[in-house]
C-alpha positions as semicolon CSV with decimal commas, in nm:
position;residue;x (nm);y (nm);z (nm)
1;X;3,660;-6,259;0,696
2;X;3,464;-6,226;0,411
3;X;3,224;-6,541;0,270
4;X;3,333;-6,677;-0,046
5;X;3,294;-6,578;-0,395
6;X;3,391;-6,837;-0,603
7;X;3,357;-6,814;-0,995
8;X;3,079;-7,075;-1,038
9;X;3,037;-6,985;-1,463
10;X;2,788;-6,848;-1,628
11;X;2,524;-7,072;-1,735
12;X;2,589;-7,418;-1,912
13;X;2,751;-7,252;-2,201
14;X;3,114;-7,185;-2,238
15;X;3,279;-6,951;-2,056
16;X;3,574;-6,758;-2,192
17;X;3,832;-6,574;-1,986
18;X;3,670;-6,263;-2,067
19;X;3,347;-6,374;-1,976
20;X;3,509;-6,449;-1,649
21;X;3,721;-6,084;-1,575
22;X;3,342;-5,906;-1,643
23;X;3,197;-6,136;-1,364
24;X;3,445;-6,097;-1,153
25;X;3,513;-5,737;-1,201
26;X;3,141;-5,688;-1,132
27;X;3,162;-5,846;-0,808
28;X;3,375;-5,642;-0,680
29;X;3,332;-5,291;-0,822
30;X;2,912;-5,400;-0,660
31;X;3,095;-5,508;-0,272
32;X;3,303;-5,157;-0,317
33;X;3,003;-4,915;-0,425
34;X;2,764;-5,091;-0,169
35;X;3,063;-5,006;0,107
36;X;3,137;-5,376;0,151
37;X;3,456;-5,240;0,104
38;X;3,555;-4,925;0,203
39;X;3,793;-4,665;0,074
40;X;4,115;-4,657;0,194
41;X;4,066;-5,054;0,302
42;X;4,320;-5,307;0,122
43;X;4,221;-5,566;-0,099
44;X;4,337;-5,939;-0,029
45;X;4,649;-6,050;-0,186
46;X;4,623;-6,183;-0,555
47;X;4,657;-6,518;-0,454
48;X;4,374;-6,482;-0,208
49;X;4,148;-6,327;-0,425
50;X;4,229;-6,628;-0,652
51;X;4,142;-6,870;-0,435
52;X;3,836;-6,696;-0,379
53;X;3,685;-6,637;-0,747
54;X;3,810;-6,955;-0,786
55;X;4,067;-6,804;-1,085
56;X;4,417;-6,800;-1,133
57;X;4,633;-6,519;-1,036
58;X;4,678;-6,393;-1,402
59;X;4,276;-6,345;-1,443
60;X;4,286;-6,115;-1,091
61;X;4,571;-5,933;-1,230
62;X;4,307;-5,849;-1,533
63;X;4,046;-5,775;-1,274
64;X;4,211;-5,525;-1,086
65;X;4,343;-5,334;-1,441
66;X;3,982;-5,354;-1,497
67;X;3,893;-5,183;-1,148
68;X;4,141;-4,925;-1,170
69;X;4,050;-4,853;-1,493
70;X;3,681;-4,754;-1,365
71;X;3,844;-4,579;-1,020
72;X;3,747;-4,844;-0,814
73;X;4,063;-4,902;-0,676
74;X;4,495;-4,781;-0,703
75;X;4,783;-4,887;-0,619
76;X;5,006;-4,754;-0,331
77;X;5,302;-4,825;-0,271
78;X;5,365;-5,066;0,057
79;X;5,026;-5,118;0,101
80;X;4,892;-5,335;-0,273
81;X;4,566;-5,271;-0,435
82;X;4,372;-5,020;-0,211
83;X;3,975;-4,928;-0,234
84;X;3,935;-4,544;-0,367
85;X;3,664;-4,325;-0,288
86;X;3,460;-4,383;-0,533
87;X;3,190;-4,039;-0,425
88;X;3,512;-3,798;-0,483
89;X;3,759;-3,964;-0,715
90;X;3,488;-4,101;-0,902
91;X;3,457;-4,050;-1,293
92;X;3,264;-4,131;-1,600
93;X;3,418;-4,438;-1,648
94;X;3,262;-4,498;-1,233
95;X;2,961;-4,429;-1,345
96;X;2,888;-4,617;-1,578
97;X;2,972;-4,923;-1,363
98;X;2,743;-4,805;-1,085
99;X;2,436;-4,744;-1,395
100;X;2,493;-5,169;-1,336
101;X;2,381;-5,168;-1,050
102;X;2,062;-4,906;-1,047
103;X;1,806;-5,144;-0,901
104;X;2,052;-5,271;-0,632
105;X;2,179;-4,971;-0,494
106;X;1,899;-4,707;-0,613
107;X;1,948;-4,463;-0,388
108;X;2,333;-4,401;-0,511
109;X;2,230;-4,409;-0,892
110;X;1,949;-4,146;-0,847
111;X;2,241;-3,916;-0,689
112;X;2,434;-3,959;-1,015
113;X;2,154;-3,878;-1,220
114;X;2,046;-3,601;-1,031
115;X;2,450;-3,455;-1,088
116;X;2,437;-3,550;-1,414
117;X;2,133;-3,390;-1,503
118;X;2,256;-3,061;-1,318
119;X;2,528;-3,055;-1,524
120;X;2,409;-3,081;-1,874
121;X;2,158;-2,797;-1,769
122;X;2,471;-2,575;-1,665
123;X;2,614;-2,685;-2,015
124;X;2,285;-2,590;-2,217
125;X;2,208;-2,295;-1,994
126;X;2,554;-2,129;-2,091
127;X;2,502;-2,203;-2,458
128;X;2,169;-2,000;-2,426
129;X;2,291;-1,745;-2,226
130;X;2,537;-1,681;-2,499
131;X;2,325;-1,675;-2,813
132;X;2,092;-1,427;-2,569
133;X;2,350;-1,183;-2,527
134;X;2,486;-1,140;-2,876
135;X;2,257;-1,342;-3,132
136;X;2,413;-1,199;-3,413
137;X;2,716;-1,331;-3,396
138;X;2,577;-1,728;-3,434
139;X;2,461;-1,926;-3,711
140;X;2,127;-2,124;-3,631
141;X;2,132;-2,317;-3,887
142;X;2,286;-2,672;-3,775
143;X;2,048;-2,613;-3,452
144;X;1,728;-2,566;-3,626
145;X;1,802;-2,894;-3,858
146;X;1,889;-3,069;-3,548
147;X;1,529;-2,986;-3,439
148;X;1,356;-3,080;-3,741
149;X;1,533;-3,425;-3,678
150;X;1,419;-3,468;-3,337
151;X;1,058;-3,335;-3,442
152;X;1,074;-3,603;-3,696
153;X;1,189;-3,843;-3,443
154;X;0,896;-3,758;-3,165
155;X;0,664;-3,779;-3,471
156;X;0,694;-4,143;-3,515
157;X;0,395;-4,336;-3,465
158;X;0,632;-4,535;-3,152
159;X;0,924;-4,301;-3,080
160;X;1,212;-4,543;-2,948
161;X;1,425;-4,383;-2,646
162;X;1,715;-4,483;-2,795
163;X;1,616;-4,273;-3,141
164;X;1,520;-3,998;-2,946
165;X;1,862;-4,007;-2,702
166;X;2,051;-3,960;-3,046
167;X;1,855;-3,679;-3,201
168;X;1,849;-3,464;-2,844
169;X;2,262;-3,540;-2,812
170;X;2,242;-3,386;-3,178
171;X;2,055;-3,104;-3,086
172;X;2,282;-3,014;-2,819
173;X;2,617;-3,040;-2,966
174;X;2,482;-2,819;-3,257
175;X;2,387;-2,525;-2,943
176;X;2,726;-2,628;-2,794
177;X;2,943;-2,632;-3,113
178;X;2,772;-2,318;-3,210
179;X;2,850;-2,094;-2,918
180;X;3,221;-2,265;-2,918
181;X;3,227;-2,604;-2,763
182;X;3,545;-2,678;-2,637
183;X;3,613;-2,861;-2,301
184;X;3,190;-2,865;-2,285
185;X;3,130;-3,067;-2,588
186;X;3,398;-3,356;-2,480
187;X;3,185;-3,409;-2,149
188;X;2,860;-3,356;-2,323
189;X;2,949;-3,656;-2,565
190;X;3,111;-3,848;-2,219
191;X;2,788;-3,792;-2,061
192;X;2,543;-3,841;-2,348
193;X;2,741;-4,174;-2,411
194;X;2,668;-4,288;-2,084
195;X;2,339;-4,259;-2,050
196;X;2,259;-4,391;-2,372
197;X;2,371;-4,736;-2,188
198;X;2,142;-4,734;-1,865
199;X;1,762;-4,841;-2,043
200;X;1,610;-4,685;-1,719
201;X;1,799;-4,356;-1,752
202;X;1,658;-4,356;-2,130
203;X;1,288;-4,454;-2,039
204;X;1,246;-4,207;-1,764
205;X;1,390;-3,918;-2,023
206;X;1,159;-3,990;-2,324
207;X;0,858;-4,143;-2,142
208;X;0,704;-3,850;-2,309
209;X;0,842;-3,713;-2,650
210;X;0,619;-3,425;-2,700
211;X;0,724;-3,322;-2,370
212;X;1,125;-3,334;-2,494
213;X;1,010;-3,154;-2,835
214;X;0,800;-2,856;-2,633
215;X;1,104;-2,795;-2,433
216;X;1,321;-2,756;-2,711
217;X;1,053;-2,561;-2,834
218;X;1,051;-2,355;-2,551
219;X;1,434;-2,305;-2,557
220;X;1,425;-2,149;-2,943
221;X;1,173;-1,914;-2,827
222;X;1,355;-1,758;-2,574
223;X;1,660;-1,773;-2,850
224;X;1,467;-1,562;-3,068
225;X;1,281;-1,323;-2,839
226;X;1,652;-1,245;-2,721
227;X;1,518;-1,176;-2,382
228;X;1,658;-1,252;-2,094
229;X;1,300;-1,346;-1,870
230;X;1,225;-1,612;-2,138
231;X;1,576;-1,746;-2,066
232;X;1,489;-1,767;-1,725
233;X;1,163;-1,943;-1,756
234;X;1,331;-2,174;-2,002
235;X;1,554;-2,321;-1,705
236;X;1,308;-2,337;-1,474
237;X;1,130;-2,548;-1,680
238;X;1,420;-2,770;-1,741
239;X;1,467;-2,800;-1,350
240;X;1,113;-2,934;-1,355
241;X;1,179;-3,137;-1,631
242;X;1,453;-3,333;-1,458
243;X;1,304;-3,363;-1,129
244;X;1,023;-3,544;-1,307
245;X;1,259;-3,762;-1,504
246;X;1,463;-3,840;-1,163
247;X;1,133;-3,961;-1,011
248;X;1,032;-4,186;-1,319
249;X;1,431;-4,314;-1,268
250;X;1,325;-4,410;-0,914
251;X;0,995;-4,563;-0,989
252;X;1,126;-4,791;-1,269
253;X;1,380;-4,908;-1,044
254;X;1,134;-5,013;-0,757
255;X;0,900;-5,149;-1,009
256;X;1,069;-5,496;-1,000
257;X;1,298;-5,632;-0,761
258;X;1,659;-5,628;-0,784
259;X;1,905;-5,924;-0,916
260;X;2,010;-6,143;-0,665
């Protein structure tokens, strides 16, 4: 049996239905991804979850479109509402509902960082590999001007994170839309969208613009030296890159404590 959860409000203020289906939703989606609940377990009825979150049945019926919305949970039929696992049928729309949580559970959100990280390198990394091994037949043009913005950007006299987010998601769908895009640049903008949400994510990428800018910097060098070494180099120093920004993740979570 699990301790109550009742819906207490939110402050002295009013509280609109909506209000409520985010606080509730929240609740949950944090007792599933800290394995409160467990996948494959069954959620109470609807009228016990009710009685619970102290709502009526037609706000849980919003709650769980919410949740299965985000892959938290399905429906199967004979058993109700049933917990998914979240670590393999887990999407974007997951992840940005564990970002939530970073200082709670930090250990999962690094993980997701870390795989989102690797993947945008694999997505970059392709692009270069492309240009490398036929230059000639791409136009540099949108990706240079992408650069100039984000040089502009890192030139500020305060660079904001959120500025320099934007101009780096520019630069890379120029590479990606450049060397044909496709399925690449749909996840890239997923992604990018994503992280753009999570402050902590943001702060531990662009704690250092100059560092962002010589990277990039790095990249069109081994674009126009065509050589394959420089490639190499190039995403070696991106793997170092995001190991660094994983461990500034980690230590601006543990710098203050988590929310009750």
């Amino acid at each position: 049996m699990r301790s109550c959860h009742r819906f207490a409000g939110m402050g002295t203020g009013v509280v609109t239905r909506s209000s409520v289906v985010d606080e509730v939703t929240d609740q949950i989606a944090f007792q599933i991804a800290s394995g409160r609940w467990e996948a494959g377990e069954r959620l109470p009825s609807i009228r016990r979850l009710a009685a619970e979150y102290g709502i009526n049945p037609s706000t849980v019926q919003l709650v769980l479109g919410r949740l299965r919305a985000a892959g938290f949970v399905e429906a199967r039929q004979g058993l109700g509402v049933v917990v998914r696992d979240i670590q393999v049928h887990g999407g974007i729309e997951t992840w940005q509902y564990l970002f939530r949580f970073s200082r709670r559970l930090p250990d999962l959100t690094v993980r997701i960082l870390q795989d989102v990280l690797e993947a945008l390198r694999v997505f970059y990394g392709d692009a270069l590999r492309k240009f490398v091994a036929d230059p000639d037949a791409y136009e540099l043009r949108p990706v240079l001007g992408a650069l100039q913005r984000l040089e502009l950007v890192a030139a500020a006299e305060t660079p904001m994170a959120e500025d320099m987010h934007r101009a780096v998601l520019q630069l890379l769908r120029s590479g990606l839309a450049m060397t044909g895009g496709g399925i690449t640049l749909g996840v890239l903008n997923s992604l990018g969208g994503m992280l753009s949400e999570v402050p902590e994510v943001l702060d531990a990428l662009y704690a250092d613009p100059a560092e962002v800018v010589g990277l990039v910097r790095h990249a069109m060098t081994a674009w126009e030296k065509q050589d394959l070494e420089s490639w190499r180099r190039t995403v070696a120093d991106l793997e170092e890159w995001h190991a660094e920004v994983v461990r500034r993740f980690r230590a601006g979570l543990e710098s203050s404590p988590a929310d009750s």
